[in-house]
C-alpha positions in Angstrom: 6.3 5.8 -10.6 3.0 4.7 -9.0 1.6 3.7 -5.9 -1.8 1.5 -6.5 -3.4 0.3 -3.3 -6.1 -2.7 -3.7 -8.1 -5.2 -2.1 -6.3 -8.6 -1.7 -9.0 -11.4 -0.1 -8.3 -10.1 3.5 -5.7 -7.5 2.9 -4.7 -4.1 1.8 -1.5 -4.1 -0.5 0.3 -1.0 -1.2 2.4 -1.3 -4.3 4.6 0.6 -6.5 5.1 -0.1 -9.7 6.8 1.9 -12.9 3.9 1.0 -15.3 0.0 0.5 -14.9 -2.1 0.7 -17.8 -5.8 -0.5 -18.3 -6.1 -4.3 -19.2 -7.2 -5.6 -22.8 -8.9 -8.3 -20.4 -12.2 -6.0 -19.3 -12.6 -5.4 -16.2 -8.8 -4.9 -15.3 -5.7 -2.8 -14.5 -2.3 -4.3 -15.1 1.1 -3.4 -13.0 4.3 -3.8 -14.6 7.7 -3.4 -13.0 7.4 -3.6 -9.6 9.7 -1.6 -6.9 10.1 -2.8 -3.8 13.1 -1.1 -1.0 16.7 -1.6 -1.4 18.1 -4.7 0.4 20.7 -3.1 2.2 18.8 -1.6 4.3 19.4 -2.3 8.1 15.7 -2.5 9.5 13.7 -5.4 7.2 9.9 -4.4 6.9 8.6 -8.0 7.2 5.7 -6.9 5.2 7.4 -5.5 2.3 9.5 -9.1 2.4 6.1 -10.7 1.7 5.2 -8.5 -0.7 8.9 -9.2 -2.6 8.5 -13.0 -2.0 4.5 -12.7 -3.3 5.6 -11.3 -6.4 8.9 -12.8 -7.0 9.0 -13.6 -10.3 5.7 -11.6 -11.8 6.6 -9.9 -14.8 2.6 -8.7 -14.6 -0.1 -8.9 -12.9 -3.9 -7.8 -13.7 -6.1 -6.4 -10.7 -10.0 -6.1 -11.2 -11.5 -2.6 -11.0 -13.5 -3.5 -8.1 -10.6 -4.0 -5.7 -8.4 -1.3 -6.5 -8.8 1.7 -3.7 -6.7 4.5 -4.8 -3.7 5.1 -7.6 -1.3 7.6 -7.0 1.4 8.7 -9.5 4.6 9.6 -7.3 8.1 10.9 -7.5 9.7 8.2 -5.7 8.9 4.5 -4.8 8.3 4.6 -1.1 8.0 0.8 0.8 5.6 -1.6 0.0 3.0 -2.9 2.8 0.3 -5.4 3.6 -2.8 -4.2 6.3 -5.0 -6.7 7.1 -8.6 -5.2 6.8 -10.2 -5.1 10.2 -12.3 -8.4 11.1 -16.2 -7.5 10.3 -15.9 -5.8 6.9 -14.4 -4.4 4.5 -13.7 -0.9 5.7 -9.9 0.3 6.0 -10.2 3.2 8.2 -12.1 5.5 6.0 -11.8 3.8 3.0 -15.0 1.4 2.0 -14.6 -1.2 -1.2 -16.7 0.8 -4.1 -20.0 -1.4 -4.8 -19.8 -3.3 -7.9 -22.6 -4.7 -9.5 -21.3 -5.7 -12.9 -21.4 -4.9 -16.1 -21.3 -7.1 -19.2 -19.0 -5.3 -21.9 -20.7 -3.9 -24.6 -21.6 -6.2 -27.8 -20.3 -6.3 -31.5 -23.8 -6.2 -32.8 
């Protein structure tokens, strides 16, 4: 089980997800399987709804390098969330975006 948090225009998501493996698209990560809470629960995180709703339906999805902050391999699936990144920037408490200038992958030459 994993826990991958990235960079989503305005927001922080915090995923799990049983597999993530690097893309054969350069330049990305893809998530497979995502886990989000058990319905039954009594108290309805309204974030991790819009996380269920966002990917409803995904079967994968491919994140670039440059907004994923942190992966974490885990024991358990914890619950999903959205943060909304502070207005000025692109710091999450103390967590800045690495820089990314680009790189072209290499050639067949």
């Amino acid at each position: 089980m994993y826990k991958v948090i990235f960079h989503n225009a305005n927001q922080v998501f915090e995923v799990f997800a049983r597999q993530i493996y690097q893309s054969d698209m350069w330049g990305f990560i893809e998530i497979e399987e995502f886990v989000f809470g058990e319905r039954s629960q009594i108290v309805v995180d309204p974030s991790e709804e819009k996380l269920k709703n966002e990917f409803a339906g995904v079967k994968r999805t491919y994140i670039p390098y440059q907004s994923v902050i942190r992966i974490d391999e885990v024991e358990k699936e914890g619950s999903s969330k959205i943060s909304e990144v502070p207005a000025g920037g692109a710091t999450v408490s103390n967590v800045t975006r690495f820089p990314y200038a680009g790189m072209a992958p290499p050639s067949d030459d």
